[in-house]
N, C-alpha and C positions, 0 to 999 in steps of 0.2 A: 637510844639511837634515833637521831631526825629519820623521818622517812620522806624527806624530800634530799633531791640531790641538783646541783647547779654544774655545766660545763663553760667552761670559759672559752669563747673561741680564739682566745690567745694560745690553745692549744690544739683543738679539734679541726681547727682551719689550716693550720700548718702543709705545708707538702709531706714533712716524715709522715704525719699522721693520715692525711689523703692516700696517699703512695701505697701503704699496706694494703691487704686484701681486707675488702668488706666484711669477710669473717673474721678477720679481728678487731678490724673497728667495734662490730659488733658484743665481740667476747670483751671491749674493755667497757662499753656502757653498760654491761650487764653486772659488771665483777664493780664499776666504779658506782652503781644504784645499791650492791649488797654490803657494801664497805661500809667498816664503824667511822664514827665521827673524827678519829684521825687516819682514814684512808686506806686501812688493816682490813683483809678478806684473808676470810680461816679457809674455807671451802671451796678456793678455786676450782678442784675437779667436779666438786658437784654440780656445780653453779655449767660449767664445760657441759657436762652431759644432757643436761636439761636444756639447755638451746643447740646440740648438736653440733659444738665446736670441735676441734682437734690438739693435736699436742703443739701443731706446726704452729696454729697460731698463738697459741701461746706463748711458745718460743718467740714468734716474731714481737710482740709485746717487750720482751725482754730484750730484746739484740736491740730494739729500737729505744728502751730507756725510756718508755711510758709504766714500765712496771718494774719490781724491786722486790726477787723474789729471797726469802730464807730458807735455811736446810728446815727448819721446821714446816715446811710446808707452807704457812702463811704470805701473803705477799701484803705487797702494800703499792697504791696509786702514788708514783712519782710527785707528779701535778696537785695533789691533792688539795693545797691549800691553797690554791690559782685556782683551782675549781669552787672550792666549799671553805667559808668560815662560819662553824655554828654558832650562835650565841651562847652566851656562858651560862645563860640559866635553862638554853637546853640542850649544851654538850655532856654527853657521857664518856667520861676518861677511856680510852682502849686499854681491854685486860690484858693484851700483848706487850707487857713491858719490856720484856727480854729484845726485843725484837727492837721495838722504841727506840731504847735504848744504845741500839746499835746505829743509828741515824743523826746524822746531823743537820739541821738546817739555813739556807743561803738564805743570809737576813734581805741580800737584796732581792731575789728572786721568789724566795719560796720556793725552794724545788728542794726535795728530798735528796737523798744521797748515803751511801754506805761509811759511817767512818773509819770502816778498817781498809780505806785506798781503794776497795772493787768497784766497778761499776753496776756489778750485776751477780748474782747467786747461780750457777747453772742448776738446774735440778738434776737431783741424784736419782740413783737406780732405785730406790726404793719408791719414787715417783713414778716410777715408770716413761720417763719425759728424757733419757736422754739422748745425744746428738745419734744413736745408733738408730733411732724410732725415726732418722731423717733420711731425705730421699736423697742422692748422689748433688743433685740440683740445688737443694736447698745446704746442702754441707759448702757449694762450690757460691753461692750468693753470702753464705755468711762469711767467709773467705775476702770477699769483696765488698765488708761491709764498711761503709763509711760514717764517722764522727761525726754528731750534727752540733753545729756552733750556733751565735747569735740568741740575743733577745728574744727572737718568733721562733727560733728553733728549726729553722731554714735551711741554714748552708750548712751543705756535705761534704766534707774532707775526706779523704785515707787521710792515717797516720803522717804517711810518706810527706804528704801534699802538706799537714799541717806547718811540718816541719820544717819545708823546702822553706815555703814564707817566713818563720821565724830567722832562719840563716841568711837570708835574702835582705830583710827589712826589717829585722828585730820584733822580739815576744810584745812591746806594745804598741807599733806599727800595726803589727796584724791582727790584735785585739781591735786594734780603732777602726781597722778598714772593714774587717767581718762583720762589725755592728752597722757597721756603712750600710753593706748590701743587704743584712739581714733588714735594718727596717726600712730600705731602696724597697725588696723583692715584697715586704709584707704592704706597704704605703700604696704600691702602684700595680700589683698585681703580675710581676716578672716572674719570667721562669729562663734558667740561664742549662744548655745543655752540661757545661763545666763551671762548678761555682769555681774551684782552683785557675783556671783560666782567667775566669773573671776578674777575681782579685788581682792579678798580676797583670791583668790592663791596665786595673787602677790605680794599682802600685806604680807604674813605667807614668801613667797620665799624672799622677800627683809630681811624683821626681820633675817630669821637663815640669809642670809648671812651678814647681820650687824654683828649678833653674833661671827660667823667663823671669821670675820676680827677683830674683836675686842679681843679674844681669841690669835689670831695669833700672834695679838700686845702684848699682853703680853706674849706668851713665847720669843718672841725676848727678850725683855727686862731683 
């Protein structure tokens, strides 16, 4: 295993990743320095206890889709290969195959991903990590938690909101417009109180100015 490790700030820069509590920023540079050379941490609780983490943030790792954890305990760094590529003559294969195995990878992104459709593993009761170990607050934020879209990994949907847009302006209107603001907000350094809002400004601004050119077109004519 390298013992150096690299973060991209196409990840650490982000608002999802700013936005968490410093104690998990924390828990993930620690957990993303003890990972094998494809991104696999066996000992997350141990790794926890020695810097004086909690379950919360852990959790928050996971609801936010910077981590990817298994019933085996093992997790794995999302990002891992937007962070880190070892060279080959000093990569050591991960002996987590099972787990591997279970993953698939975005050829354009590089992000990891679960292939059996989940986005995330909860940890079981034999962890001792689940949602019962949460406080009334943190059950009522995950409740309220939003989808993050785009490139940088920026804009925050609900579900609800993803959707509105796709019935509004079709599934690849609102691909095109979300990569809009997503590299808008990462280029220029915006912060928007409603990204859902947002989009739908720009959705009504693009329309009239379809219309205006389209009208334009015809008085030429």
């Amino acid at each position: 295993m390298a013992n150096r490790r690299m973060f991209s700030m196409k990840i650490v820069d982000t608002d999802a990743f700013l936005e968490m509590p410093q104690s998990s920023q924390l828990l993930y540079f620690h957990l993303a320095m003890r990972a094998d050379d494809d991104g696999f941490i066996s000992n997350p609780r141990r790794i926890m206890k020695m810097i004086g983490s909690n379950d919360d943030d852990f959790k928050v790792l996971l609801l936010k889709r910077f981590l990817l954890n298994f019933e085996s305990g093992v997790c794995v760094i999302k990002h891992w290969l937007i962070h880190n590529l070892v060279r080959g003559d000093r990569y050591t294969p991960t002996q987590y195959i099972r787990e591997k195995q279970m993953l698939i990878i975005d050829d354009k992104t590089k992000k990891y991903s679960l292939n059996n459709g989940s986005q995330l593993v909860i940890p079981n009761d034999n962890q001792r990590m689940t949602q019962d170990r949460l406080g009334e607050d943190s059950i009522d934020k995950i409740k309220e938690e939003k989808d993050i879209y785009g490139e940088f990994e920026n804009v925050k949907l609900k579900k609800e909101e993803h959707q509105k847009l796709v019935e509004n302006i079709g599934e690849n209107n609102t691909k095109v417009i979300i990569e809009e603001l997503s590299s808008y907000m990462a280029s220029k350094g915006k912060r928007y109180s409603s990204h859902y809002a947002t989009l739908l400004n720009w959705a009504r601004r693009k329309y009239q100015e379809s219309q205006r050119s389209q009208n334009n077109k015809r008085k030429i004519v």
